[in-house]
VOGU-3710 file (C-alpha; in Angstrom, 3 decimals, decimal comma):
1> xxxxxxxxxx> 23,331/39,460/10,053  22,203/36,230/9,272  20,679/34,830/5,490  17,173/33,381/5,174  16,790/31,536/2,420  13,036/30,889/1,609  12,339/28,311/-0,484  8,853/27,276/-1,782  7,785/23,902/-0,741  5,331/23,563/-2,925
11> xxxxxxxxxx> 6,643/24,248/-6,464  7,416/21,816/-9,025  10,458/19,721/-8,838  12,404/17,791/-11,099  13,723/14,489/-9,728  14,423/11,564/-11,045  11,294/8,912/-10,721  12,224/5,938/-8,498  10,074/3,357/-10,409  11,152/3,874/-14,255
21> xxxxxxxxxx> 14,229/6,149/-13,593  13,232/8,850/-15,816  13,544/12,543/-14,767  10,124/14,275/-14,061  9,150/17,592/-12,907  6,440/16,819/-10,262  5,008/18,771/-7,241  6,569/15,983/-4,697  8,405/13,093/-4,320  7,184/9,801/-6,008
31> xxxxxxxxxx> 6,617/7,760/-9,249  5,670/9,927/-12,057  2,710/11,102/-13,803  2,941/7,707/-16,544  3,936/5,200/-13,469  1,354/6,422/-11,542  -1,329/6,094/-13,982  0,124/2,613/-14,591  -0,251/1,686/-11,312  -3,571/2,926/-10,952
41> xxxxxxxxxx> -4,517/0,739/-13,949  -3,035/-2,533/-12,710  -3,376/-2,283/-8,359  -7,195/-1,979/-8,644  -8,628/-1,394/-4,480  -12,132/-2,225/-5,477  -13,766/-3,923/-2,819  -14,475/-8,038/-3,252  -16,747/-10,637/-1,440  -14,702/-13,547/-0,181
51> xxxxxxxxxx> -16,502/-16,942/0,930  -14,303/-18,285/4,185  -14,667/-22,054/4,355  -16,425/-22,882/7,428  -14,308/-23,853/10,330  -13,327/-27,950/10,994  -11,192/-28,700/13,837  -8,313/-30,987/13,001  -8,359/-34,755/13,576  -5,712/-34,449/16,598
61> xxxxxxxxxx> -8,162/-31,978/18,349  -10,218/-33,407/20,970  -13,009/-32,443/22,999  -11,795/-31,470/26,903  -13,032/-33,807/29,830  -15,417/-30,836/31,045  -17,248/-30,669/27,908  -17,676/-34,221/27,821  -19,006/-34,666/31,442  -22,171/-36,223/31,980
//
C-alpha cells in the first residue's frame, strides 16, 4: 500500500521574509505584507516622457566616398 500525502498548495504559510527577515504567514513565497507595501511606495512603474538628444555623429566619422560622389 502506498501513502499519499495531500497537501494544500494554497494555504497560508509561515516563512521567514527574505527582505527584512521577519517571520510571516503569507499565501506564497516572497517579501511580506509591510515590505511589499514599502516597495510599492518607493519603486513607482508610472510611465514618463523622456526627450532623446538628437543624434550627432562624432568628429572621427566621415562621410563614405559613395556618398560623396559627384
Amino acid at each position: 500500500m502506498s501513502s499519499v500525502i495531500k497537501v494544500d498548495v494554497l494555504a497560508d504559510q509561515e516563512i521567514i521574509c527574505p527582505r527584512c527577515a521577519n517571520t510571516a504567514v503569507v499565501r506564497f513565497y516572497g517579501p511580506c505584507d509591510p515590505c511589499r507595501d514599502q516597495l510599492r511606495a518607493t519603486l513607482s512603474n508610472e510611465s514618463q516622457d523622456i526627450q532623446a538628444d538628437e543624434y550627432e555623429p562624432k568628429m572621427n566619422v566621415t562621410p563614405n566616398a559613395v556618398a560623396t560622389k559627384d
